[in-house]
C-alpha positions in Angstrom: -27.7 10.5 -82.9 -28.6 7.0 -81.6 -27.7 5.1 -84.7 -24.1 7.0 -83.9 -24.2 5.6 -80.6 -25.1 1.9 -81.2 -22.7 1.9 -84.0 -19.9 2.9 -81.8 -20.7 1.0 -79.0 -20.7 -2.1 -81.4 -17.4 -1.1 -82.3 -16.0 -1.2 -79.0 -17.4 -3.9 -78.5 -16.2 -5.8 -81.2 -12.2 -4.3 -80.8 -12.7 -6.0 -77.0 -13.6 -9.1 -78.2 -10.4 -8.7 -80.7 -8.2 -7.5 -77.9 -9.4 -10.5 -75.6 -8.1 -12.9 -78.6 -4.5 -11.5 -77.9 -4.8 -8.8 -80.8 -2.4 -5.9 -80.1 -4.6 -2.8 -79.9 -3.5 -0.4 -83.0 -3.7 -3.6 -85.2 -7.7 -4.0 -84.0 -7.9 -0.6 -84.9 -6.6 -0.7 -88.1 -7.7 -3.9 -89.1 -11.3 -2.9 -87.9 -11.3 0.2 -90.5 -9.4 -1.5 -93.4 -12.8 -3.8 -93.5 -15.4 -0.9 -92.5 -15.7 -2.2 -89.0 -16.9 -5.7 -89.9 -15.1 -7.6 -86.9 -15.7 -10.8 -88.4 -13.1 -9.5 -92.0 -10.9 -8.1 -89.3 -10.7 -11.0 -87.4 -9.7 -13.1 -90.1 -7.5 -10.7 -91.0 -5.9 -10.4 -87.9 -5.4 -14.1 -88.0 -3.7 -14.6 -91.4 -1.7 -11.8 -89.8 -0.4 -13.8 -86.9 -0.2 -16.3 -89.0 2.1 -15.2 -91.8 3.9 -13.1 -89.4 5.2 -16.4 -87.3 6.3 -18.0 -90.7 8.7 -15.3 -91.0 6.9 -12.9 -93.7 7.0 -8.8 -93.4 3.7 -7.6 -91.5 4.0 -4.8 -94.7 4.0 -7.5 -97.3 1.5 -9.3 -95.4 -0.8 -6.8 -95.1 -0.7 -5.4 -98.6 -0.9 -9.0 -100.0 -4.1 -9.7 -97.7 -6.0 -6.2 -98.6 -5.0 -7.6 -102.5 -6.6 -11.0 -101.6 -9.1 -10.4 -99.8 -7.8 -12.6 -96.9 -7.9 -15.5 -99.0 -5.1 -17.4 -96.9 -4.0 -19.9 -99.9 -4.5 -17.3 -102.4 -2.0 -14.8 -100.0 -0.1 -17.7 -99.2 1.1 -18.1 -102.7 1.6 -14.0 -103.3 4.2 -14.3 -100.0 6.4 -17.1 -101.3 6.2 -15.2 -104.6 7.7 -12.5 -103.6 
């Protein structure tokens, strides 16, 4: 029961350092189990999410193109103007 706790505390933790960055709170969430709860993948996710989003992409096609590319940005990059 105490490797339960740690675990989730590090979770928390790690989804309040996302939400400090300006993350909104259901994408930490989702973001932080897409990758297993490894903050750093769903940080970088999160970022390439921003990212594409403010260049003008669907968050849909953005997130299926990422999960597809592993957050490769130039790889995802190239899938987005594909499309």
């Amino acid at each position: 029961p105490g490797c339960l706790l740690l675990q989730f505390l590090s979770y928390l933790g790690a989804c309040d350092r996302l939400l400090k960055q300006g993350y909104e709170e259901g994408q930490v969430e989702e973001a932080m189990e897409m990758f297993q709860y490894s903050e750093k993948k769903a940080a970088e996710f999160l970022h390439l999410l921003a990212e594409f989003n403010d260049m003008g992409f669907q968050q849909n096609e953005i997130k299926e193109v990422l999960l597809l590319c592993g957050n490769q940005r130039e790889k995802a990059l190239e899938e987005l103007v594909m499309k």
